[in-house]
N, C-alpha and C positions, 0 to 999 in steps of 0.2 A: 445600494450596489450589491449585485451579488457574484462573488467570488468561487468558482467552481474546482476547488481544493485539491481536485485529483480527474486528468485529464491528458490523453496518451498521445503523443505526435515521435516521430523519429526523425530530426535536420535532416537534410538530403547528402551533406556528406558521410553522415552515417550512414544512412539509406544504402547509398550505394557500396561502400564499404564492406558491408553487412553482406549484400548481396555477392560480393566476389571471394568474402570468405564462407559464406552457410547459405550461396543463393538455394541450393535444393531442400531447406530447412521444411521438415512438414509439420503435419496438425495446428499448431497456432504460427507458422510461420506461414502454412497458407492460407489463412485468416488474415491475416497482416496485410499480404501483398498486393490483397483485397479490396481493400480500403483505400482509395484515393486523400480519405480526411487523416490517413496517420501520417503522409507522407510529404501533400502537396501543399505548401504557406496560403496559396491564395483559394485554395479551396477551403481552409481552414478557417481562414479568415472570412469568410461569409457566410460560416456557418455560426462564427461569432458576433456578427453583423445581424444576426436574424433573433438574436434575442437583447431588448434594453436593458441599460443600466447590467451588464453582464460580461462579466474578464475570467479567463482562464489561468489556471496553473497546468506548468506545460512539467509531463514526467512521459520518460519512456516508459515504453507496453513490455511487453514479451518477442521473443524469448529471451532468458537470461543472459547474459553475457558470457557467464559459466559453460552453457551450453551452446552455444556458437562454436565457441571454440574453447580447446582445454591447453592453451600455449600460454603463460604467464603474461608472457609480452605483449600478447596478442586483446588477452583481457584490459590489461592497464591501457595499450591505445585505445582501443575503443570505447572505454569509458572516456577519456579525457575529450575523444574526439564529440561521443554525445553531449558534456557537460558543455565544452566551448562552444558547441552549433545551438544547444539554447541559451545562454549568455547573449548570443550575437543576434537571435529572433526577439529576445525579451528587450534588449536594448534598442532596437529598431523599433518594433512594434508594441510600443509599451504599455498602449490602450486596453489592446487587442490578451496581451499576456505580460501581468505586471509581474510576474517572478515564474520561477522553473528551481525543482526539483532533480538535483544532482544525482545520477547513476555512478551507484560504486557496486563491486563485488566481492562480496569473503571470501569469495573461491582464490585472488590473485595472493602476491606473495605478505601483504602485510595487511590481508584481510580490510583491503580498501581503506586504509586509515591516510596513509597521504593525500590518495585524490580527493575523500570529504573535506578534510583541513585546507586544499587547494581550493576546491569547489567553492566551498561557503566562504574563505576568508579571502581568495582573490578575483571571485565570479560574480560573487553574490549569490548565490544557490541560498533558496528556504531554509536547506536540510537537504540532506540524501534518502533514499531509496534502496531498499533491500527486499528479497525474495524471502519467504515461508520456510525454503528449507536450498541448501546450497549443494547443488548438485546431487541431489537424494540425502545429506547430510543437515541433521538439526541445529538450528541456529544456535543451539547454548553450548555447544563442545569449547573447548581451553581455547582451541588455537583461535579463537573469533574476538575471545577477552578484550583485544588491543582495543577492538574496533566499538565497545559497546564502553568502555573506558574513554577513549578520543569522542566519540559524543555526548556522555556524562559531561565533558569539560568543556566542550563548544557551546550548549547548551542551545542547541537547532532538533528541530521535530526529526523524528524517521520515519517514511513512511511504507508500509509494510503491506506486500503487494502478494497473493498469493501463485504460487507455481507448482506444478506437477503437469504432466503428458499424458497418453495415452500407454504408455511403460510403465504407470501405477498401475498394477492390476489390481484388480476389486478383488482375486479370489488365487493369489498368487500359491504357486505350486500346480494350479489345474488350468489357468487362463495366463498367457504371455502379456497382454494388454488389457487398459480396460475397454470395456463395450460400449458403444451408444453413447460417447461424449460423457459420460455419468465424472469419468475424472475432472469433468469439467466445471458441472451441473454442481453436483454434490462433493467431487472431490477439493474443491479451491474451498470452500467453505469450510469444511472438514477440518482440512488444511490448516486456515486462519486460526482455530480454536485451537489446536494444535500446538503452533508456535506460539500461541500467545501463554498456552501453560506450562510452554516449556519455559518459558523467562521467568513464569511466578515460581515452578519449583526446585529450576537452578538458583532459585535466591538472585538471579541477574537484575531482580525491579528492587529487588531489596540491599546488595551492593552498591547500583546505582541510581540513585535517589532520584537524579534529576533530569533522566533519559525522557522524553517527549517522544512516543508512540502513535501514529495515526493509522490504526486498521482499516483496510478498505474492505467494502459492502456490509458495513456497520458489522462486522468482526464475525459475518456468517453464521455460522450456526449458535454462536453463541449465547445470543438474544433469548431465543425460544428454550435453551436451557437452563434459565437462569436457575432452576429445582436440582437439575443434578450439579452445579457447579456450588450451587449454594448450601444446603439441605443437605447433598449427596455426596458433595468434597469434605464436609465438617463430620463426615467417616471415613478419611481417609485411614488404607491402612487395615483397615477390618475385611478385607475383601483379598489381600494379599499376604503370603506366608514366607516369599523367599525376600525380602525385602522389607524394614523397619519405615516404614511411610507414615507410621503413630507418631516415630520422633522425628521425625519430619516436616509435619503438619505442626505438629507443636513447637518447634522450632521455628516456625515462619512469623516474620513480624504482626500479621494481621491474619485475616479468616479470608483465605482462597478467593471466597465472590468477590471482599470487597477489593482485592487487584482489579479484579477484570473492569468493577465497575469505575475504581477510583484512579488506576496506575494507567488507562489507555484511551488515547481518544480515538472517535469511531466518524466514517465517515456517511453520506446520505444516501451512495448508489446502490440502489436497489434495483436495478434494472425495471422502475416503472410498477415494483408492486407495491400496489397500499397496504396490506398486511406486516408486510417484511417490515417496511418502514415504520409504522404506528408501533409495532415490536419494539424496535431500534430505537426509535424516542420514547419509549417506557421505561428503557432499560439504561440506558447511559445518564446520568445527568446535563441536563440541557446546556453545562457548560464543558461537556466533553463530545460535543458535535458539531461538525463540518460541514456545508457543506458542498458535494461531490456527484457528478453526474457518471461518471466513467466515457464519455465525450470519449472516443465517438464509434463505439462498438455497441450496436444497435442495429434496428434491421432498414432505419432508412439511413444507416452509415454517417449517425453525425447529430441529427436534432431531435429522435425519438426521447429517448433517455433524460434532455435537457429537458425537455417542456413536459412531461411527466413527471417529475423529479419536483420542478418547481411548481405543479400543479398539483403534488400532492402534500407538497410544504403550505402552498397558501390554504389548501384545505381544513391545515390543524389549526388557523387563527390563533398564531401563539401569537404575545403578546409582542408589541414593538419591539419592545428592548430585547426581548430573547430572541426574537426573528434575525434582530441584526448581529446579537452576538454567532448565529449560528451561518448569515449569508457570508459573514467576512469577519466580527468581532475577537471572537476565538482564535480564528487562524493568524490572524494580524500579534492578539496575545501571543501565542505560541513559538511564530517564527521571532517577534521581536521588531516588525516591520510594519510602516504604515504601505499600504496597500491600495486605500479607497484614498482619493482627494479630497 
């Protein structure tokens, strides 16, 4: 059986919700509204229909909730409104989508920590879901503590989705936006490596011990650097003067690479390329992978991504027992939940 770890739909009473507070939402909101498979249950459902032995995990997409709207009250409904509308599709349709991935925000007033405590302890939710950086702001600032504390103790996966718009400029001070989608292309990836080293060098992986990390698109650019992260982070410090980043480094419990490699797991979407992917399973140990289609943002809106995905998994002829740790094994560990019959 294979479990598709990270997979974007929006309930329709979100849906429409959404639509009466941010319906003129642009760049990835009109990507979104695009998509009949982020919205519609029964179109979704046959596109799950079209591959065997094949179940989804349901997470909302984009945009953040943060950016919808910036009214406190406004972010806590809409989370709770998303988390209850898949609760109510996974309970019905359990075949189809045997768990769903909780939406919280650090942007609301307790940096989403009641609604994941709701979510997973009276929903059922995997884990919750978090963005790359909270409304331009980096996930390891103080006021977030509560929320990376409340899931240290729950002991449910996060998984960590990246975001940025057309409002990151590539060459800020001379360009308002960026150009050509590259925020998109290059920036979410950028992005992913980003937040994942802000955790290693706020000490947040090393306060809490037993925080469960799922990077989506095998942690982006991180793979292909394994030399500068590795090799190039073990001088940390030598490259900068206004800042002691010597005592820093040597203060950290372990050596930089092996966070990235040992503190995070990584998921399989690669939007259909075999490079990226063979990368990605170089790089991570084969018990820290997922996996993950990004279902259903592709360009035949729904089953490209899936059948390249899994066509490039059957490819590597890993061994049984790793194949299944990586189709469902892992994630079943992580969340704490059986999944497969």
């Amino acid at each position: 059986m294979r479990i598709d770890a990270y997979t974007h739909f929006f309930p329709k009473k979100f849906f429409d919700r959404m639509l009466t507070i941010a319906g003129d939402h642009k760049d990835m909101g009109k990507r979104v509204r695009a998509l009949p498979a982020l919205y519609d249950l029964d179109h979704r459902m046959k596109i799950v229909d079209k591959f065997p032995d094949y179940a989804q995990i349901l997470s909302y997409p984009q945009p953040p909730l943060e950016v919808l709207t910036h009214k406190p009250e406004e972010i806590d409904e809409l989370a709770c409104i998303v988390n209850d509308g898949f609760a109510e599709i996974c309970a019905k349709h359990h075949d189809h989508f045997p768990g769903f991935v909780a939406q919280v925000s650090l942007d609301s007033p307790d940096a989403g920590v009641r609604e994941a405590e709701r979510a997973i302890k009276e929903l059922g939710a995997l884990g919750v879901q978090i963005y790359t950086n909270v409304a331009g702001k980096p996930i390891d600032r103080p006021e977030y503590e509560g929320f990376w504390a409340k899931m240290n103790e729950l002991g449910k996966p996060i998984w960590l989705h990246p975001a940025r718009g057309a409002d990151f400029s590539d060459y800020p001070g001379v360009e308002k936006k960026s150009l050509y989608e590259i925020w998109w292309a290059f920036g979410w990836s950028y992005e992913t490596g980003c937040a994942m080293a802000r955790l290693v060098f706020s000490k947040t992986l090393d306060k809490y011990t037993k925080l469960k990390i799922i990077v989506h698109h095998f942690g982006g650019i991180v793979p292909m650097l394994e030399g500068r992260i590795g090799n190039g982070w073990d001088q940390l410090g030598t490259r900068t003067t206004d800042e002691d980043y010597v005592a820093l480094r040597k203060s950290l419990k372990k050596r930089p690479l092996d966070y990235f490699k040992q503190d995070f797991y990584a998921d399989t979407a690669a939007f259909g390329g075999v490079p990226a992917t063979k990368c990605g399973m170089e790089f991570y140990p084969i018990d820290k992978i997922v996996f993950a289609s990004d279902c259903p943002f592709d360009p035949e809106k729904g089953t490209l991504y899936i059948r390249e995905t899994l066509k490039i998994l059957d490819g590597l002829n890993l061994p049984k027992a790793q194949r299944e740790m990586v189709d469902h094994g892992t994630l079943e560990q992580i969340c704490g939940v059986k999944l497969v019959k």
